[in-house]
C-alpha positions in Angstrom: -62.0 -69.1 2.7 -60.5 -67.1 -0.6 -60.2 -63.5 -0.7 -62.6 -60.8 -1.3 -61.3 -60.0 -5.0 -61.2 -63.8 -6.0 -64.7 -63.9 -4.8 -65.5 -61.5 -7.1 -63.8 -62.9 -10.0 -66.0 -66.0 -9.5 -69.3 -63.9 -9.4 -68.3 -62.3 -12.5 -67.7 -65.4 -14.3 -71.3 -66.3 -13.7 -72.7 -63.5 -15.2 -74.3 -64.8 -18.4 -75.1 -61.8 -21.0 -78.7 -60.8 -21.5 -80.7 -60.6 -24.6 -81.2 -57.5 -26.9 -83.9 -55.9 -26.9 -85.2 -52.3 -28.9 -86.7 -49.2 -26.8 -87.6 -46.1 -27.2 -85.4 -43.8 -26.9 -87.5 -41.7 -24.0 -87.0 -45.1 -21.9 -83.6 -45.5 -22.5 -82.1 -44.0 -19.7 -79.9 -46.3 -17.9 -80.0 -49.2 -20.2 -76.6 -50.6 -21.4 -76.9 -50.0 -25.2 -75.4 -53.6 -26.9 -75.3 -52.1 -30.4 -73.5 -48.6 -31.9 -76.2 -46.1 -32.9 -75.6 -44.4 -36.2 -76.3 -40.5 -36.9 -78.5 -40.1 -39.8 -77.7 -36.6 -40.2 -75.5 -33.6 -39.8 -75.1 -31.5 -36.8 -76.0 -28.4 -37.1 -77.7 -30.0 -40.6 -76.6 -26.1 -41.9 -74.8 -23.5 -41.0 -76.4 -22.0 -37.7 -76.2 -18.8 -36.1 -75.0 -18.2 -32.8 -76.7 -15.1 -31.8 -79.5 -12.5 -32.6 -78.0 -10.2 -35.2 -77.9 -9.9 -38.4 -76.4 -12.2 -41.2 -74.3 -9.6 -43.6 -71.9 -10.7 -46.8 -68.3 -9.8 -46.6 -66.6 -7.5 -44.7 -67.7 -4.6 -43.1 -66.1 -1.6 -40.9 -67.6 0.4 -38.5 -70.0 3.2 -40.2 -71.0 1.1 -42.8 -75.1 1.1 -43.5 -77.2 -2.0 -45.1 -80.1 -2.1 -46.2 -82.1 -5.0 -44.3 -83.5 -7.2 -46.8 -85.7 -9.9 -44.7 -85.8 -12.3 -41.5 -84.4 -15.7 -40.4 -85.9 -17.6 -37.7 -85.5 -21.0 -36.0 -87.5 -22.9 -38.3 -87.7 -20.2 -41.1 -85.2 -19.9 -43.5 -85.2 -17.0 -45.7 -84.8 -18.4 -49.2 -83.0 -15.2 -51.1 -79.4 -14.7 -50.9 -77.3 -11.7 -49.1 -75.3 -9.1 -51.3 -73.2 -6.7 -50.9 -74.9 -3.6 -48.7 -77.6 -6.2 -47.3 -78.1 -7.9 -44.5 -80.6 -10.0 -43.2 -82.0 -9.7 -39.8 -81.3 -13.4 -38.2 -81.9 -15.5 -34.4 -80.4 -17.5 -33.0 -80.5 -21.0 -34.4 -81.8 -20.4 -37.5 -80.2 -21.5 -41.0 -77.6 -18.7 -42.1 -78.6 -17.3 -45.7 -76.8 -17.9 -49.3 -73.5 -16.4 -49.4 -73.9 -14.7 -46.0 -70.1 -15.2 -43.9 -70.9 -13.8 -40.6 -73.6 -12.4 -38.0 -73.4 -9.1 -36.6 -74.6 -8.8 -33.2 -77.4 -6.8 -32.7 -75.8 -5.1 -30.0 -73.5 -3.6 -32.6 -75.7 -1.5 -34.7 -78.1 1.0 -35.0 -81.1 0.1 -36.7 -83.4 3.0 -38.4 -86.1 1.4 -40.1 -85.0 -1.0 -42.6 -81.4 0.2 -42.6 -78.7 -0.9 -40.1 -75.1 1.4 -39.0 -72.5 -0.8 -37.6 -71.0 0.9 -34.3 -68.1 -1.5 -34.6 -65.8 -3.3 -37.0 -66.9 -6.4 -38.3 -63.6 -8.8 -37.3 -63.2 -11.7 -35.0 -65.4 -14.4 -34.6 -68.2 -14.8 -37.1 -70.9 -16.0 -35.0 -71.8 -18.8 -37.2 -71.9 -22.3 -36.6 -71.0 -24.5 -39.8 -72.8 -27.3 -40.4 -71.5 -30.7 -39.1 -69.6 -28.9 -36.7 -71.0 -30.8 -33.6 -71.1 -34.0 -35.1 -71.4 -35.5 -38.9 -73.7 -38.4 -40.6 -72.6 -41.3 -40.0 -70.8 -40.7 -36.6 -71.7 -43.4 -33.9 -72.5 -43.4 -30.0 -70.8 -46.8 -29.2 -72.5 -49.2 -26.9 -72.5 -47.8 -23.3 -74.6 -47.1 -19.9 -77.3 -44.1 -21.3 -76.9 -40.8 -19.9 -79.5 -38.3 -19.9 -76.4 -36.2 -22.0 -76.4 -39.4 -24.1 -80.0 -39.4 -24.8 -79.4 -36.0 -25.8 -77.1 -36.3 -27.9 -79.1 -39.3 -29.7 -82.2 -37.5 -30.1 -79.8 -34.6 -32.2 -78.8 -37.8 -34.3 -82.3 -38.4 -34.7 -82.4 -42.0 -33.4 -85.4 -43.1 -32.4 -84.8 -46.3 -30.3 -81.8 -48.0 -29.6 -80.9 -51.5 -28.9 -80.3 -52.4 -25.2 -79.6 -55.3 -23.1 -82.5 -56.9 -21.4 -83.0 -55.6 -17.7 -82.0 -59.5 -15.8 -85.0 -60.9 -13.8 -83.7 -61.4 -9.9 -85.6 -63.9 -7.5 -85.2 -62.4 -4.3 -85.9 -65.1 -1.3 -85.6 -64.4 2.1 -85.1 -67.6 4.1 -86.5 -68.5 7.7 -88.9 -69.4 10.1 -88.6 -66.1 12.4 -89.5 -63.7 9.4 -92.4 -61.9 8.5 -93.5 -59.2 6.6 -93.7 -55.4 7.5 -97.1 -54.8 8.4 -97.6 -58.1 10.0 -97.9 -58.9 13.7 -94.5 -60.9 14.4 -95.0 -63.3 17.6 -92.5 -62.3 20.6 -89.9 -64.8 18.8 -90.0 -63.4 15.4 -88.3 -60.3 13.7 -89.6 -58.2 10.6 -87.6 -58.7 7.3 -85.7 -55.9 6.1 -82.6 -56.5 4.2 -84.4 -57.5 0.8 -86.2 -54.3 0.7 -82.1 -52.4 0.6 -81.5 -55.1 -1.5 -84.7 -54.8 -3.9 -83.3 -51.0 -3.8 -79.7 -52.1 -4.8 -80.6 -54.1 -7.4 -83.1 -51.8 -9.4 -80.9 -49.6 -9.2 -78.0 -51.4 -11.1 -80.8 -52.1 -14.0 -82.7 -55.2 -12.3 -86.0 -56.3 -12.5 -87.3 -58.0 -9.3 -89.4 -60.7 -8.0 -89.5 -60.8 -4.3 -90.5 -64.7 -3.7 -92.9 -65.6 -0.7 -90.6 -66.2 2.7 -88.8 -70.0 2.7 -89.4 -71.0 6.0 -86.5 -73.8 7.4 -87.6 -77.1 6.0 -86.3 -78.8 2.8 -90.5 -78.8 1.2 -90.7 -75.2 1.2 -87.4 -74.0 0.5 -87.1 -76.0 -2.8 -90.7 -74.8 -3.4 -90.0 -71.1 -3.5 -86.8 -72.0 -5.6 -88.9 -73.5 -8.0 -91.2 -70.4 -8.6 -87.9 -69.5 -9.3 -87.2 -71.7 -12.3 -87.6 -68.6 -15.0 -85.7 -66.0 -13.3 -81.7 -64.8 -14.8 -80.7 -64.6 -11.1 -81.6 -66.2 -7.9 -80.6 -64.4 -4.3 -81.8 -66.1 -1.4 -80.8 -64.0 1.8 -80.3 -66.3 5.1 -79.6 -70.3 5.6 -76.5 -70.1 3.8 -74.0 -70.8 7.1 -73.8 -74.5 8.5 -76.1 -74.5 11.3 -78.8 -77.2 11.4 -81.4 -74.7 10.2 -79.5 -73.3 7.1 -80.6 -75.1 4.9 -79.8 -73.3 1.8 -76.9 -74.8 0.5 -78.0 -78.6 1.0 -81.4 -78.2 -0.8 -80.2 -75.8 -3.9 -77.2 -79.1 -4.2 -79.9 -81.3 -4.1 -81.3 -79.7 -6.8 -78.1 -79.6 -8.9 -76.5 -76.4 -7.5 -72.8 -76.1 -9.2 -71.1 -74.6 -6.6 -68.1 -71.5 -7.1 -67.4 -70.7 -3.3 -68.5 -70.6 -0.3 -67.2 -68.5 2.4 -65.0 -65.6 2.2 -62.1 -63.6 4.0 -64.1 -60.6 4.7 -66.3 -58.8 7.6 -69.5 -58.7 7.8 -70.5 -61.1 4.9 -68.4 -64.2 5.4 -71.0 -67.3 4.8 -71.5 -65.8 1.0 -72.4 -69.3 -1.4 -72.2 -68.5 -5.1 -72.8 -71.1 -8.0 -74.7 -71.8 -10.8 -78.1 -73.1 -10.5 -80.4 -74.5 -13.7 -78.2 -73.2 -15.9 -78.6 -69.8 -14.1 -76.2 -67.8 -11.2 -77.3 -68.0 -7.7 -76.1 -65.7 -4.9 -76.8 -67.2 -1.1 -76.4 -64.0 1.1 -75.9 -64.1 4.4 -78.6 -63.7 6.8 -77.2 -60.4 9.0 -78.8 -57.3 7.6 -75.6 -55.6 7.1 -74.0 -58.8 5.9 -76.5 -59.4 3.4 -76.1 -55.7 2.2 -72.7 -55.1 2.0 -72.3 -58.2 -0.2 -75.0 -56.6 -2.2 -72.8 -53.6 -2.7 -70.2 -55.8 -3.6 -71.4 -58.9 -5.4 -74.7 -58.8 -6.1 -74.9 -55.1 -8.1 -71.7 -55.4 -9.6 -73.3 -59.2 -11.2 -76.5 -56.9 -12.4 -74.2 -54.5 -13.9 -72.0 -57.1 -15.8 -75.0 -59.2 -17.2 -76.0 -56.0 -18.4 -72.5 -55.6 -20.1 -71.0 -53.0 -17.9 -67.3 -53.8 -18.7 -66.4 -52.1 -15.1 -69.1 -53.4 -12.6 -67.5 -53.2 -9.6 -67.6 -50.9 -7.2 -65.1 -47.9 -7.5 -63.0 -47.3 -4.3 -61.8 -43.6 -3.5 -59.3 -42.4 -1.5 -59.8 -40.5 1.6 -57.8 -39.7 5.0 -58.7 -41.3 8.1 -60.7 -39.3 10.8 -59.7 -41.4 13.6 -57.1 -44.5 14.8 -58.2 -47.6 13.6 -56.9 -50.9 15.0 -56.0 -54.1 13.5 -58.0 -55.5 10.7 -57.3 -59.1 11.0 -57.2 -62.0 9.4 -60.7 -61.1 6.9 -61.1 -58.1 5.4 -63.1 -55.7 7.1 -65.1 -52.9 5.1 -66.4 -50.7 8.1 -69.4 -48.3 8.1 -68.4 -44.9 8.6 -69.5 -41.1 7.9 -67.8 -39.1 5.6 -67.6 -36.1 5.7 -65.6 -32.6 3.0 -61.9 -32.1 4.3 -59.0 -29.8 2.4 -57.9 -32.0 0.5 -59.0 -35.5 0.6 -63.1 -36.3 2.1 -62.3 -37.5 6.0 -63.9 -41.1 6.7 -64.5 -42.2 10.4 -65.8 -45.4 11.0 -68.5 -46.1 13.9 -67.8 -47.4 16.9 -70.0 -50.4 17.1 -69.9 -52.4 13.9 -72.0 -54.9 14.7 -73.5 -56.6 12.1 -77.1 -56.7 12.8 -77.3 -53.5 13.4 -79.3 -51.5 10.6 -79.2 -47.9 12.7 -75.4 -47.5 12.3 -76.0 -48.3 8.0 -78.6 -46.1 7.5 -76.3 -43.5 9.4 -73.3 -44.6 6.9 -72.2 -43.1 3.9 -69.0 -44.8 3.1 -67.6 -48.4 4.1 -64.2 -48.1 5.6 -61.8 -50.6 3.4 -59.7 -52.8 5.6 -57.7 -54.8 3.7 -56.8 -58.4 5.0 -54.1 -58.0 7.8 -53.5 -54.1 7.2 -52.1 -52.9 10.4 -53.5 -50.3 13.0 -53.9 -46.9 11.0 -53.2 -43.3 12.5 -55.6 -40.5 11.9 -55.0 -39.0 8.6 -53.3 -41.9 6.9 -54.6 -42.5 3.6 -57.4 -45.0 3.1 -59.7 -46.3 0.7 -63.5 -46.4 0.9 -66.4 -47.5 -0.8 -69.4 -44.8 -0.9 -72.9 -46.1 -0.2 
């Protein structure tokens, strides 16, 4: 068995980059941008005003009366220019006028007609916000996962689409002959599949597109049949029949079929029968068949492979620090990442893992916000000791 973070390594390393592909920048949002975007203008593209007021030239000390000369609105720019004992009534947004150097707040003068009496001096800042100031021509967003503050900021740059990497297309095969659907009638000796539905989840949400394959019931006909509807998909997940019993049939049909195998089993609890490889050309995860197995290893293998197909530089999963709510024992000889609550301390979140960790048990996980990180023969913990966890 090899550790958790070789794993890992080896998942990665399958992870085959996806094509471009140009969208609209209103369906951008969480797309890994391949290509810098380019501002094609300035921002502000002129000097702006920062408040309602009124846009005067020069200096000017409390007392002093202009006469107001016309109006600038967002959109509206007055065309004359601003001389000495003028001013030009102005909001917010809109282009400053020729040769005026600051706004007056309209809080700060009288107005009688078309004549304005500042009530204080005219110092400190001038309210104005010079053109370029946010951001010039020419400045780039550089390839990234989009934000909405991103999309934002693109719009301002007026870029209309933007260059992405294509969302991967997962094959997502649950495996066995005591499956069916929700919504069917299950005879007393079958159960109802669940854990591709968390993992559908999982996936779209690190960018995925996916194809949820018809069951593969246990013989070597149908299993290689449901790979093959397979055969145009970036990724292939089968969940179940990747152990070594006589029914798991997984890892001797997708060989048969030229499977090039990276691992298969790891030092870690729940999720140690995990099968990894290449298959046509194309990475193929074989999850185990425990619903908490199977998810947990789509928490850490299966999004973070989305994520770096998509180019995520990062993709795995960030662990946080947090103290411990309760004793722990031993973790053993696998690593053990433990379902737990979570809850706000003083300083540090408290984590407290359940008491029953079973892994077929789907009540505790919903109930979970965190797993619980056990490294590999860490040592019985003390309440309040400082651990790592993964939020989920």
């Amino acid at each position: 068995m090899i550790s958790v973070e070789q794993a890992q390594a080896l998942v990665l390393a399958l992870a085959q980059p996806m094509d471009d592909e140009l969208v609209a920048l209103q369906g951008a949002a969480g797309r890994w941008m391949t290509v810098a975007a380019t501002a094609r203008r300035d921002q502000p593209p002129f000097d702006a005003s920062a408040m309602d007021g009124y846009a005067i030239f020069g200096d000017a000390a409390r007392g002093t009366r202009l006469r107001v000369i016309g109006e600038a609105g967002a959109g509206h720019r007055f065309g004359g220019t601003v001389g000495a004992g003028e001013a030009v009534r102005i909001f917010t947004g809109a282009p400053v006028p020729s040769s005026a150097n600051r706004v007056i707040l309209q809080e700060d003068v009288d107005r009688d007609g078309d004549t304005i009496t500042l009530t204080l001096d005219a110092q400190g800042p001038t309210h104005i916000r010079a053109q370029g100031s946010d951001f010039s021509a020419g400045a780039q967003v550089l390839p990234r996962c989009l934000r909405p503050n991103d999309l934002a900021l693109l719009a301002a740059m007026n870029v209309p689409d933007v260059t992405v990497a294509r969302k991967p297309r997962v094959a997502l095969i649950a495996t066995g002959d005591e499956l069916v659907m929700p919504g069917d009638v299950p005879r007393p000796d079958q159960i109802i599949t669940s854990n591709t539905f968390a993992l559908k989840a999982l996936i779209e949400d690190a960018g995925g597109i996916v194809q949820m394959l018809p069951i593969a019931r246990d013989t070597e006909t149908d299993l290689r049949a449901v790979l093959d509807l397979a055969a145009n998909a970036d990724l292939v997940v089968t969940v179940g029949g990747a152990s070594v019993g006589d029914h798991d049939l997984v890892g001797k049909v997708a060989a048969d079929m030229g499977l090039e195998r990276a691992f298969h089993k790891i030092a870690m609890r729940p999720g140690k029968p995990l099968m990894a490889g290449r298959l046509r050309g194309r990475p193929m995860l074989g999850l185990p068949g425990n619903p908490v197995s199977a998810i947990v290893c789509g928490h850490l293998f299966l999004m973070p492979l989305v994520r770096a197909m998509q180019g995520d530089p990062a993709p795995l999963p960030k662990a946080r620090r947090a103290l411990l709510g309760q004793d722990v024992g031993p973790a053993g000889p696998r690593a053990h990442y433990m379902r737990a609550g979570i809850v706000d301390g003083e300083s540090l979140p408290v984590v407290t893992a359940f008491a029953d960790q079973d892994s077929a048990l789907l009540g505790v996980l919903a109930a979970s916000q965190a797993l619980l990180v056990r490294p590999q023969g860490d040592g019985p913990q003390l309440a309040g000791s400082i651990v790592t966890y993964l939020p989920i």
